[in-house]
N, C-alpha and C positions, 0 to 999 in steps of 0.2 A: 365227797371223796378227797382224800388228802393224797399230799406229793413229797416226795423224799425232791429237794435241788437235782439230782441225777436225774430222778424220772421225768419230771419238768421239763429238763432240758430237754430229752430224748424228744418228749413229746410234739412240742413246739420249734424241735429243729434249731434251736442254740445249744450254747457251750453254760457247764457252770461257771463256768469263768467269766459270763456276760451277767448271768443271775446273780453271782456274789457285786458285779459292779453295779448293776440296778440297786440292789440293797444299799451299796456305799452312800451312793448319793440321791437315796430317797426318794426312789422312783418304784421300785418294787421291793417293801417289807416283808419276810415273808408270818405267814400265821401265828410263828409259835417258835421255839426251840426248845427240839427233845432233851431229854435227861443224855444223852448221848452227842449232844452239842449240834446236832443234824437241826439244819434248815427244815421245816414244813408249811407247804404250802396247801389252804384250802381253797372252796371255789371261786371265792372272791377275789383271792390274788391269780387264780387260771385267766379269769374274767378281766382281771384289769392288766395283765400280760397281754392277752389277746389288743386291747385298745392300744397298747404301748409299741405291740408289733406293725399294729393298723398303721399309729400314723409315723413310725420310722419306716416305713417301704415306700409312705406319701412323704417323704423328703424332711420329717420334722428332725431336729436335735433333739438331743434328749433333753437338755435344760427347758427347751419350749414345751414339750411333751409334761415333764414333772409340773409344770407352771399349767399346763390344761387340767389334768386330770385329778390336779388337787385342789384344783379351783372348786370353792363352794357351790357355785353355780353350776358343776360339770353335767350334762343329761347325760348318760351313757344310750339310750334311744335315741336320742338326734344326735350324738357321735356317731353312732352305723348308721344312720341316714347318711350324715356328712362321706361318710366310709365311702359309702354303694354310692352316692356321687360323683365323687373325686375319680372312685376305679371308672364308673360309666364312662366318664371324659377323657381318660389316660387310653379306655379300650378304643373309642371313635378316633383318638387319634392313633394308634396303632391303627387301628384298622386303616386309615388313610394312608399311612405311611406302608401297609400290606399291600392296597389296591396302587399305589405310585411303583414301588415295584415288579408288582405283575405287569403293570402298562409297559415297562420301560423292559421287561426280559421278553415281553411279544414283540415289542422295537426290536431289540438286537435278534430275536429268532423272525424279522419280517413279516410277522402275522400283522402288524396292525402299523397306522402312522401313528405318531405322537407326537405334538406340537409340542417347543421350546417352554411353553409356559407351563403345561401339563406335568413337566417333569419336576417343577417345584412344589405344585399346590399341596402335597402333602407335607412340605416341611414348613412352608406357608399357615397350613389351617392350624400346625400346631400351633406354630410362636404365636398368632393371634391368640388360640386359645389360653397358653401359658400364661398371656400380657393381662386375658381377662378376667382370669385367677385369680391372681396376685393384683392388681391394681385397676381392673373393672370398674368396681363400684365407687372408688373416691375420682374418678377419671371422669365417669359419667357424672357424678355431683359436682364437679368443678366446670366441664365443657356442656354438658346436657347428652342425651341419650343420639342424637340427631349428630352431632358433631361426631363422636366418637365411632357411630354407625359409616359416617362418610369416609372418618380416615381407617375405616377397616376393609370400605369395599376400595379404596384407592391400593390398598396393599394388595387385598386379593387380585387386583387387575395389571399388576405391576407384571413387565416383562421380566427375562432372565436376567438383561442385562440391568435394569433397575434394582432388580430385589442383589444382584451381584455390587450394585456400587454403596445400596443402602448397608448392607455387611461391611463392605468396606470402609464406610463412614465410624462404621462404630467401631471397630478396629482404631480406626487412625485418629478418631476424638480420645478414646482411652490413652495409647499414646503421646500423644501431643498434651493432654492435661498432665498428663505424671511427669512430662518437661517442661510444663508451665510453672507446675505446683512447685519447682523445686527452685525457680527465682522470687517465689514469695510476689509475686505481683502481677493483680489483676488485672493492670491496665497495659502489659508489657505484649510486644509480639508477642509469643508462641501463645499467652493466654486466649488473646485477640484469636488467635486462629484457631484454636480451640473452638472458641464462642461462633465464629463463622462456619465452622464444620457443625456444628452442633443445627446452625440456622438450615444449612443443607440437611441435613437429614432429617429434619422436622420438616420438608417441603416437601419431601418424599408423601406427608402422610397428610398435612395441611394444602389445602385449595390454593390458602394466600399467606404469606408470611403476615406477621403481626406484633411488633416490639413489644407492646403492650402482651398480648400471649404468652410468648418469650419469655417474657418477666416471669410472667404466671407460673410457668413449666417450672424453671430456674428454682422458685420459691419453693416448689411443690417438693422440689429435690430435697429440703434441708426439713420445710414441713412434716415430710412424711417418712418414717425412720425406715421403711422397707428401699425406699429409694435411697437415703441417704447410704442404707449398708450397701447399696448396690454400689454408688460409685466411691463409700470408704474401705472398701472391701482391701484395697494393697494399702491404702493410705489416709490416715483421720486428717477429715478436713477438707476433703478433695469436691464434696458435694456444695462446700459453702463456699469453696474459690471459684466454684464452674459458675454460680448462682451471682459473686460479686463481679466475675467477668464477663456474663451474661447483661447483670445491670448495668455495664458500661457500654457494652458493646451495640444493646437496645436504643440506649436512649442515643447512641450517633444517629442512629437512622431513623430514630422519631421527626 
């Protein structure tokens, strides 16, 4: 069956205005164009809309998206595998985050206690699960499966007050590096405390501190470009000052 751009949209619950920009930038072609200048779209473009919507509602851009899907290598069957995945884990964590506030409205209407800790573990099992997502599998090849296991149950077991000062660490390491970064020098206060905050909140999830580790983490930042955008995200560069501040601040306490 074929598609006028209008019915398309209508279909799938966008604008022609997003189908003509799919087309701009070569993300969605459409079949053919009438003698009448009209866009048509046949099954294959419904089909590869549908995957384009899949993984922009899973958080993708659309340049990462056009870079998937026109990869030679693309399966479109283990994309919906990947699909029904992705949602399964997005629904357990809803649903976590359903069950933490029914707890917490039987709290305030007195049907039940609810321990300080109880009232986190759903925003808890997400962020684990998000960390495991996105950085799981090179985390566990670098620490082993066993390590990684240990600093997941130290999170899960962390009070209000801990998992409150760990937020706060990451809060006040962000800021403190973007007032480091801005004197150009790794080995200066504010860097320095940077690097020191940074050790604290790594003690949060580690048994034992470890310069040598440290190191490792530090590296892994500039290593791995998912991290690196994480911390170049306001400012380029910000991942390899933490990482030369880190190596200075290791090797003191070696």
């Amino acid at each position: 069956m074929e598609y006028t751009i209008k019915k398309l949209g209508l279909m799938a619950g966008i604008t022609t205005r997003t189908l003509r920009h799919f087309d701009e930038i070569g993300l969605l072609k459409p079949a053919k164009i009438n003698s009448s200048g009209y866009r048509i779209y046949g099954q294959k473009e419904v089909d590869q809309l549908q995957q384009i919507l899949f993984y922009r509602q899973l958080g993708f851009k659309l340049e990462r998206i056009r870079e998937i899907i026109n990869a030679p290598t693309f399966d479109e069957t283990k994309a919906l595998r990947e699909h029904r995945e992705e949602l399964v884990q997005k629904r357990e964590q809803l649903d976590l985050l359903i069950v933490n506030i029914n707890k917490t409205l039987a709290l305030k209407e007195g049907r039940i206690i609810m321990s300080d800790q109880e009232k986190f573990e759903g925003f808890k099992q997400k962020l684990l699960a998000d960390n495991e997502k996105k950085y799981g599998q090179e985390i566990r090849e670098k620490y082993s499966d066993e390590t990684v296991d240990k600093s997941n149950q130290r999170m899960q077991a962390m009070s209000q007050e801990q998992f409150a000062e760990v937020t706060r660490l990451t809060n006040e390491i962000t800021e403190t590096l973007e007032a480091a970064l801005k004197t150009g020098n790794p080995a200066g206060e504010l860097a320095q405390k940077a690097a020191d905050l940074h050790r604290q909140w790594l003690s949060y999830f580690w048994g034992k501190y470890s310069p040598e580790a440290h190191i490792g983490v530090a590296q892994m930042y500039v290593d791995d470009p998912r991290f690196t955008a994480y911390y170049d995200a306001n400012q380029p560069g910000t991942a390899e000052f933490l990482r030369e501040a880190i190596l200075i601040y290791a090797e003191s306490k070696s």
